[in-house]
ZAVODO-594505 format. One record per residue: residue in three letters; x, y, z of N, C-alpha, C in turn. Coordinates in steps of 0.2 Angstrom, whole numbers, plus 5000, padded with zeros to 4 digits. Layout:
REM ZAVODO-594505
ALAXYZXYZXYZ...
//
This chain:
REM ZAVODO-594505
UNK491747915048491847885041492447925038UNK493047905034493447925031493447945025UNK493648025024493648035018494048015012UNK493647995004493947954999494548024997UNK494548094999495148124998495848135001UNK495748155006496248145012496248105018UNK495948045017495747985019495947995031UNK495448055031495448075038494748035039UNK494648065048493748025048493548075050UNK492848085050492448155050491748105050UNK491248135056490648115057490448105051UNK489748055052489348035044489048085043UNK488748135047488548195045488748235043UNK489348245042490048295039490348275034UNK490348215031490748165026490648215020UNK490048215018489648235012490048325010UNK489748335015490248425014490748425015UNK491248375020491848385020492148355013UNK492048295011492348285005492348344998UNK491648364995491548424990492048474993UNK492048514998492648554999493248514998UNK493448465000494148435000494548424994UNK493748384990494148374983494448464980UNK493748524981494048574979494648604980UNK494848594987495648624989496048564985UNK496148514985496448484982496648494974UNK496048504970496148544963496648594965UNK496548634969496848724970497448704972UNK497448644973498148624975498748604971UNK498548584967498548554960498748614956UNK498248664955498348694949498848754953UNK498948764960499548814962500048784963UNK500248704964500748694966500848704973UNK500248704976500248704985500248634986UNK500748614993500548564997499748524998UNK499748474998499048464998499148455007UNK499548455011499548435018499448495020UNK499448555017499448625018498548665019UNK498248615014497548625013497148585015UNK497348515015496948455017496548475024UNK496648515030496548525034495648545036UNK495348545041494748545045494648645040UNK494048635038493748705036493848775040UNK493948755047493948785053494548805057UNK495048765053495548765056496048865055UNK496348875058496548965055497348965058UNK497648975054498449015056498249085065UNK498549035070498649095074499249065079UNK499749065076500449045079501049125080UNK500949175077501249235078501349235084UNK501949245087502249275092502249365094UNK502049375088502049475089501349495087UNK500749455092500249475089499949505096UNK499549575092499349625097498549635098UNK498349625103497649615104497349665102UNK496649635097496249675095495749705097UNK495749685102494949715106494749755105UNK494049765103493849845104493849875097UNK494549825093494549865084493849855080UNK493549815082493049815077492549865078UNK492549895086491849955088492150025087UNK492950015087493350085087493550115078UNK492750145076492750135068493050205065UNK492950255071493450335067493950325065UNK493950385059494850385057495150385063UNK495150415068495850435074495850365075UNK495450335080495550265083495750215080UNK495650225073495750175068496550195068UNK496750255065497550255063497950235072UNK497650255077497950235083498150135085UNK497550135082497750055084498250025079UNK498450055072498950035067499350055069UNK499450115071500050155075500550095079UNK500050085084500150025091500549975086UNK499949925083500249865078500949875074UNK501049935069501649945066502149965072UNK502049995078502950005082502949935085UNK502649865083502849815084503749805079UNK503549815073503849815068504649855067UNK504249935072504749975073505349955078UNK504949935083505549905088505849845086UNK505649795082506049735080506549735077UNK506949805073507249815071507849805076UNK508649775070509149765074509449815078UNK509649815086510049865085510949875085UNK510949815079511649835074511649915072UNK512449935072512449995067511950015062UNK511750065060511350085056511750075050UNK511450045043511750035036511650115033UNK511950155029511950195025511950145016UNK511350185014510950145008511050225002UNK511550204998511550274992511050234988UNK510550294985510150294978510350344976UNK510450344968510250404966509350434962UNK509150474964508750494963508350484956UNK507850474955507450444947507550354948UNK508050354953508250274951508350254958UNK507950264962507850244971507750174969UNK507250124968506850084970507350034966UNK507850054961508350004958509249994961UNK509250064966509850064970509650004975UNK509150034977508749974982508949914983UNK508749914977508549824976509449804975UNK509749834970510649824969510949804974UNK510749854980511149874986510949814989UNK510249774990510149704995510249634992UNK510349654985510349584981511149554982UNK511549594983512249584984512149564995UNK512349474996512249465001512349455007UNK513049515009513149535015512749585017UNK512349645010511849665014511349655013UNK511049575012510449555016510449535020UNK511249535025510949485029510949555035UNK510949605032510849675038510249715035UNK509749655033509249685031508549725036UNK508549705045508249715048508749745052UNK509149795052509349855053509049925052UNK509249955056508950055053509350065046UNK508950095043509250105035509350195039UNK509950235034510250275033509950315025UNK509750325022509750345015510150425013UNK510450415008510950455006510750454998UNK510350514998510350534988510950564985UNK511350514984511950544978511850624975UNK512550674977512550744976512150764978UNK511950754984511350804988511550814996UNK511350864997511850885004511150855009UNK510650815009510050805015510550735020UNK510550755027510350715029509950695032UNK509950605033509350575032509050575042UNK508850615044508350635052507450605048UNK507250575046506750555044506350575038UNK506650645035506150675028506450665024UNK507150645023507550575017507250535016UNK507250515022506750425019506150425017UNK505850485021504950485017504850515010UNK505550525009505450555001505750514999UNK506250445001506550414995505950344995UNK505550345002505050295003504550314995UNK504250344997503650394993503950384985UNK504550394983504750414977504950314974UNK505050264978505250204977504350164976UNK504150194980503550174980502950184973UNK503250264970502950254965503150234957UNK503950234960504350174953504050124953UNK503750064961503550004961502750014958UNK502550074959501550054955501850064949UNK502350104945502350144938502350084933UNK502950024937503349984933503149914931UNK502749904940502549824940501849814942UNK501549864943500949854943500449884939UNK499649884936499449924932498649934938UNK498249954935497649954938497049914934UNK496749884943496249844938495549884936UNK495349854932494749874928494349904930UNK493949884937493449904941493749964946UNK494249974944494750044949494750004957UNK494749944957494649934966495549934968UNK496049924963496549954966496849924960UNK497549894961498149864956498549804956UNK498549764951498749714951499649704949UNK500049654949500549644948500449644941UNK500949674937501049604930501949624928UNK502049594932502749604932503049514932UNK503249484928503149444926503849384931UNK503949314928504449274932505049314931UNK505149354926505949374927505949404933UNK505549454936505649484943505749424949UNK505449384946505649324953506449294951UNK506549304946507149274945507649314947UNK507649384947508049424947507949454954UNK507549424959507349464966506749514966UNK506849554960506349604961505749614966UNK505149544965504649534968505049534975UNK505449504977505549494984505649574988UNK506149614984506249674984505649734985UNK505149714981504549744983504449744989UNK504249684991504149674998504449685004UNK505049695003505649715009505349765007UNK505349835003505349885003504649915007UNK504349895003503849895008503649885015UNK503849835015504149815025504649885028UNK505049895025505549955027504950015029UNK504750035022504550085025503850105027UNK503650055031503150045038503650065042UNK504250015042504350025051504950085050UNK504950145044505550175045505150255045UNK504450225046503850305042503650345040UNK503750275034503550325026503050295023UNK502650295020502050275016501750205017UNK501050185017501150115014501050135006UNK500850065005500950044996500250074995UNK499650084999498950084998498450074988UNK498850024987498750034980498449954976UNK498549884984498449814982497549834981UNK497549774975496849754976496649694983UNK495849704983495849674990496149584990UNK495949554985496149494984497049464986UNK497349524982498149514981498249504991UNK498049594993498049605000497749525004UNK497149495003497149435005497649365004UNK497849364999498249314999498949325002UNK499349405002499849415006499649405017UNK499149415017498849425023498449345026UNK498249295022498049245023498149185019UNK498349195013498549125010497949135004UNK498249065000497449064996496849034999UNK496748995007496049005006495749075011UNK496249135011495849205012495649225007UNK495749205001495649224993495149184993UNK494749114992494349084994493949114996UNK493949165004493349175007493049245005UNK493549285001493449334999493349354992UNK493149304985492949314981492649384979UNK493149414974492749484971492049464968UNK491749534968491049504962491049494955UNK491449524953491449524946492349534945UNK492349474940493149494937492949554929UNK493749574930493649584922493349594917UNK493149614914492749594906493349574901UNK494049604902494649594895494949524898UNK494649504903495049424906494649374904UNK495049324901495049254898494249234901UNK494249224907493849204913493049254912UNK493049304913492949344916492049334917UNK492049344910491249324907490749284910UNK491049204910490849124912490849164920UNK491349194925491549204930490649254933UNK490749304929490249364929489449314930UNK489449284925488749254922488649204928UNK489249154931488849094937488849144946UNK489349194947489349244951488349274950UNK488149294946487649314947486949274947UNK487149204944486549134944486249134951UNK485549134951485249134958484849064959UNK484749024954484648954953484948914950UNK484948854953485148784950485148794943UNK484448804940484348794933484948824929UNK485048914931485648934927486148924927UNK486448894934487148864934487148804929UNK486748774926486548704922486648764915UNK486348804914486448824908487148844905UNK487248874912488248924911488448864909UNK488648814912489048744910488948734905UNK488248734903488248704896488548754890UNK488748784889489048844886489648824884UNK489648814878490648804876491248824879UNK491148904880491548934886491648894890UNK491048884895491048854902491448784902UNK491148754897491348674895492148694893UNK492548704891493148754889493548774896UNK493448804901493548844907493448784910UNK493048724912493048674919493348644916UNK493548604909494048584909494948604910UNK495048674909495348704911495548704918UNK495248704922495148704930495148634934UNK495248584931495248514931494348494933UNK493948534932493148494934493148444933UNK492848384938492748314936492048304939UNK491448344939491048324941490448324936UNK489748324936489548324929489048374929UNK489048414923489048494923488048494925UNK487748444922487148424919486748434929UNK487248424934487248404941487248464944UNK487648524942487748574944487348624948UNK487248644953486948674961487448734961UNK486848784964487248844967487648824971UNK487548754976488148754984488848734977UNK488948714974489648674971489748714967UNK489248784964489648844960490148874964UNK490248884971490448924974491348874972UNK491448824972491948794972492248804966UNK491848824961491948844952492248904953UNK491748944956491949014956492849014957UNK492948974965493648974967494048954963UNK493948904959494448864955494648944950UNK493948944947494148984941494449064942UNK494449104951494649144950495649124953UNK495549074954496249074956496549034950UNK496248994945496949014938496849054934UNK496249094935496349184930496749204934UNK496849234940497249264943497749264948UNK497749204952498249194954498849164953UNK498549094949499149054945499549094942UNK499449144937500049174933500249224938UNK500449234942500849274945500949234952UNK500749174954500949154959501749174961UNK502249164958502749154959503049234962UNK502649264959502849354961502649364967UNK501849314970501749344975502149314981UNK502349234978502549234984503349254986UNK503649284980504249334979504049414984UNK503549454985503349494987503249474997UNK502949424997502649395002503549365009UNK503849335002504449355006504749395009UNK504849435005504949535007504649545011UNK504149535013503649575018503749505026UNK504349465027504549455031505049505033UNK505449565032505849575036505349625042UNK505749625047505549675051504949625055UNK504649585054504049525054503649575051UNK503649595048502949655044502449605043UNK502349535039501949495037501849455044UNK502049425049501749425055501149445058UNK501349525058500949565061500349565056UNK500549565048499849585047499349535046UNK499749465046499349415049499049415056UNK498749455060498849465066498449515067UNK498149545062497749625061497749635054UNK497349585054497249595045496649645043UNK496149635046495649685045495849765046UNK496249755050496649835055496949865049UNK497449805046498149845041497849855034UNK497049825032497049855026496949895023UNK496749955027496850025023497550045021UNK498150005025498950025025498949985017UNK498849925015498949905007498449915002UNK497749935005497149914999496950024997UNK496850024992496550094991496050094997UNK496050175002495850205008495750275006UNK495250305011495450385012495850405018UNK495850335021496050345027496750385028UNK497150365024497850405024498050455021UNK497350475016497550535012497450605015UNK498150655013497850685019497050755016UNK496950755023496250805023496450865026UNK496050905022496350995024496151005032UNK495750985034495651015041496050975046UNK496250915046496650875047497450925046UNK497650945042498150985039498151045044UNK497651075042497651145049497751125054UNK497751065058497851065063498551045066UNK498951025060499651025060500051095060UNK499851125059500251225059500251225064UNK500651245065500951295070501451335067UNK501251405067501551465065501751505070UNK502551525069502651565075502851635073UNK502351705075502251765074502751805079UNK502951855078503351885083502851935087UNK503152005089502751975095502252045092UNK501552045097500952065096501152155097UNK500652155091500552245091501152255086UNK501852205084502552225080501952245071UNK502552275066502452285061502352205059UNK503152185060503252125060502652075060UNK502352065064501652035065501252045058UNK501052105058500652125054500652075047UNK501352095044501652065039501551985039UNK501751945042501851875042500851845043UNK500551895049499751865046499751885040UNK499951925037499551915030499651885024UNK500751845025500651805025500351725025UNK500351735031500151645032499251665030UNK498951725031498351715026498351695021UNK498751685015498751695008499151645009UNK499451595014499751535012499051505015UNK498651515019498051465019497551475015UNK497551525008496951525007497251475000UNK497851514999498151444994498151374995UNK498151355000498251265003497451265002UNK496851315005496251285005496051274993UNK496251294992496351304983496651244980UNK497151234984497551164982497051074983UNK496751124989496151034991495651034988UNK495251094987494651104987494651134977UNK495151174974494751184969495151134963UNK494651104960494651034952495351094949UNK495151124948495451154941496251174944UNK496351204950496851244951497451194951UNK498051234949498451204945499151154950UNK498951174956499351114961498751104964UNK499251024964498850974968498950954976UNK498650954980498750944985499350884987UNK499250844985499850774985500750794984UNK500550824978501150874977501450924982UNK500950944985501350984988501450964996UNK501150914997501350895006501950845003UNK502050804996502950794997503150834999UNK503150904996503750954995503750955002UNK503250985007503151005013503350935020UNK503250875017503450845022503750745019UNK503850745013504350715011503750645008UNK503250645010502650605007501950635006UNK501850604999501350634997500550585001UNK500650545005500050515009500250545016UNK500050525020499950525029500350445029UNK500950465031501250395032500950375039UNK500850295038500450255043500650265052UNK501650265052501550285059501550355059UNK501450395055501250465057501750525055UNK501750575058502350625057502750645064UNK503250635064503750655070503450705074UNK503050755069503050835074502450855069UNK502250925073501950965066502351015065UNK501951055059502351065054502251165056UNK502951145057503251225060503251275054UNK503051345055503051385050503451445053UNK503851475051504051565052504451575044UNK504351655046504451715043504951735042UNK505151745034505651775034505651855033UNK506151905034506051965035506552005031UNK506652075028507352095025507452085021UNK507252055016507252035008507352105006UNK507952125001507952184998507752174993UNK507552214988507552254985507952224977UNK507752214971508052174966508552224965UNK509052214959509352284958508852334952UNK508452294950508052324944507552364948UNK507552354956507052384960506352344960UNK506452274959505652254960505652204967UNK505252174968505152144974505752064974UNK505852044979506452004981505851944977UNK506451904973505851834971506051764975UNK506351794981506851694983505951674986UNK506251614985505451574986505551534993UNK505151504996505051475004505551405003UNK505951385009506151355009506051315016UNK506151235014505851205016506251135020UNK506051115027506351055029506050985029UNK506050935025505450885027505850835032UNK506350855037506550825042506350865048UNK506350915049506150975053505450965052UNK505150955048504550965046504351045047UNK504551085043504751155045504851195039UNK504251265037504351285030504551375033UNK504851415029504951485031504551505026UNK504251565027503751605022504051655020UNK504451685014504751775015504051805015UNK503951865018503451885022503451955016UNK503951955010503451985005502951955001UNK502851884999502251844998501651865001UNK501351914999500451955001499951915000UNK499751874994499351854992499251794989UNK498651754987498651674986498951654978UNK499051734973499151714967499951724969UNK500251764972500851734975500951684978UNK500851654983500951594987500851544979UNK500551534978500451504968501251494967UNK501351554964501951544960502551554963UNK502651544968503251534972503451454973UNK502751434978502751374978502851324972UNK502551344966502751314959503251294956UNK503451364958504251364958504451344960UNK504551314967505051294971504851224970UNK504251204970504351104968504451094959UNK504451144957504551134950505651144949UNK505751164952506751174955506751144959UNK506551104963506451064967506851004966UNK507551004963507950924960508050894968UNK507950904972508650874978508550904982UNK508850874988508950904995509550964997UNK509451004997509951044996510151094989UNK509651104984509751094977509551164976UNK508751184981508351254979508951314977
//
């Protein structure tokens, strides 16, 4: 029998359900300004044409942190290796204003068209070169210009929405999110880990992954939200029959194009209500950004891939603890190198690197104490998360020795300095105790303008 929507033929047994879904994508199609050739398709049908897809076997049993970061690892040096190997581009930012050099620097179109090349980054009046802890600091710092500016957080804390409006699509900006993003995966440095899960599904599947992924609740401050909240929790016919009859409701289905008769209204065809109405609360106004984002997130094939291991990459865009780093996790990255056993020397430097661990355990573990953990693994290795392909090395510690004497005669104050390309900190080994290690390190990310600046 042929459908009176997309006028295909589908058993008489399927007609009935095939068409209530049909006319629904059809609406949605309508109200985004999507192809109707795009949706009209069999409910079963799935995008799986990616040429860089890496077999997920085994991802869904292999549920530990480690296994879990190893198989993103594998998938993102898809990404890494795709990269051109044209010359390397040198990318100047200046500093407070990374994320706006950025976008300058690619909007101008001889270099986008060297946009899947290795980036170089150079922070104007700074002596760092970029070996890997440049980028992950100028990643980490572009990254939180992009939540500060164009994103806010949703209501339910489940992560952050765009509201960055058409002028960023006019202007590139949304697209520039997205390369940037794309960058630094495959250059790594952070991901964004800040999308709500919905955004994350439409960048990842389209709107009907949005469709199959409905939040439970929107908003309370959203136009929608209430009408949305009240049919989402109906467990009978009867009260879908009431929601409708509601001014709001009656208000909202017109809005949504409903053409069906509210009086008639079933839990099976709320579900089609739901979708209509979370996709013109939320997706229609910012359509245009996402799919400005979505573009970005082709260089590199970064959006390929993450069509390709979408359940795999979402801890990399949606809020995780996955990538945040863990103290013990952390200890296991030191490596301190002591001189040699039974020296004075020795002595001294344990008792530093004592008083630097009892500090770092204070930094994670106590609410009140006055640095934060996040702050100080930038300072220590140029991002404040566990960038997703990882750290080059761990993080080398020695002593320094021979610090004299102030001329006033009080103890030496130079503070530790530090490499986030080395991944490599020196400790002066007059630092004794944890209320020291406190206020040196303070100091030192509080002076802390630049690479080469301390």
């Amino acid at each position: 029998m042929r459908c009176p929507v997309c006028n295909r033929q589908y058993p008489l047994s399927e007609i009935e359900i095939h068409a209530d879904e049909c006319l629904s994508r059809k609406q949605t199609a309508f109200a985004c300004g999507t192809s109707e050739d795009s949706i009209c398709m069999k409910l079963d049908e799935q995008e799986n044409d990616s040429d860089y897809a890496v077999s997920d076997d085994g991802c869904s049993t292999t549920n530990t942190p480690a296994a879990i970061k190893v198989e993103i690892v594998r998938a993102l040096e898809i990404a890494k290796n795709s990269k051109s190997e044209a010359q390397t581009i040198t990318i100047p930012v200046r500093r407070n204003f990374a994320f706006r050099d950025f976008h300058n620097f690619f909007m101008k179109p001889w270099n986008w068209k060297k946009r899947n090349r290795s980036y170089n980054i150079q922070f104007i009046g700074e002596a760092g070169v970029d070996t890997g802890g440049v980028s992950r600091d100028f990643y980490t710092e572009s990254m939180m210009e992009v939540k500060q500016q164009f994103f806010a957080e949703n209501e339910d804390g489940s992560g952050y929405e765009p509201v960055c409006g058409t002028v960023s699509v006019a202007d590139g900006t949304a697209r520039t999110i997205g390369h940037l993003i794309a960058a630094s995966l495959c250059h790594g440095g952070p991901g964004p880990g800040i999308f709500v899960p919905w955004l994350y599904c439409y960048l990842s599947g389209g709107i009907d992954k949005v469709r199959q992924n409905l939040p439970l609740q929107l908003d309370k401050k959203c136009e929608y939200g209430s009408v949305y909240n009240e049919l989402r929790a109906a467990t009978a016919d009867k009260e879908v029959v009431e929601i409708f009859a509601t001014h709001q409701a009656c208000v909202i289905l017109e809005n949504i194009g409903y053409r069906g008769d509210p009086t008639k209204a079933t839990l099976k065809n709320r579900d089609n209500v739901l979708q209509s109405i979370f996709i013109k609360s939320k997706i229609e106004p910012c359509l245009p950004v996402l799919v400005g984002i979505a573009e970005g997130l082709e260089c590199y094939k970064i959006r390929d891939i993450v069509k390709s291991h979408v359940e795999l990459l979402q801890p990399v865009f949606c809020p995780s603890s996955l990538f945040t780093w863990d103290h013990n996790n952390f200890l296991q990255i030191l490596k301190p190198s002591f001189a040699e056993d039974g020296s004075n020397k020795k002595m001294k430097e344990m008792t530093t690197y004592k008083a630097f661990l009892d500090f770092t355990d204070c930094c994670w573990n106590d609410d009140l104490f006055p640095l934060e953990f996040q702050k100080l693994m930038k300072f220590l290795t140029g991002s404040s998360t566990l960038p997703p392909l990882g750290l080059p090395n761990d993080l080398s510690i020695s002593f320094l020795h021979g610090c004299r004497l102030s001329p006033g005669g009080t103890k030496c104050r130079c503070l530790p300095t530090v490499s986030t390309c080395a991944i490599s900190v020196v400790l002066p080994v007059h630092i004794e105790t944890q209320e020291e290690m406190l206020n040196v390190f303070q100091c030192a990310i509080t002076c802390e303008i630049g690479f080469g600046q301390v």
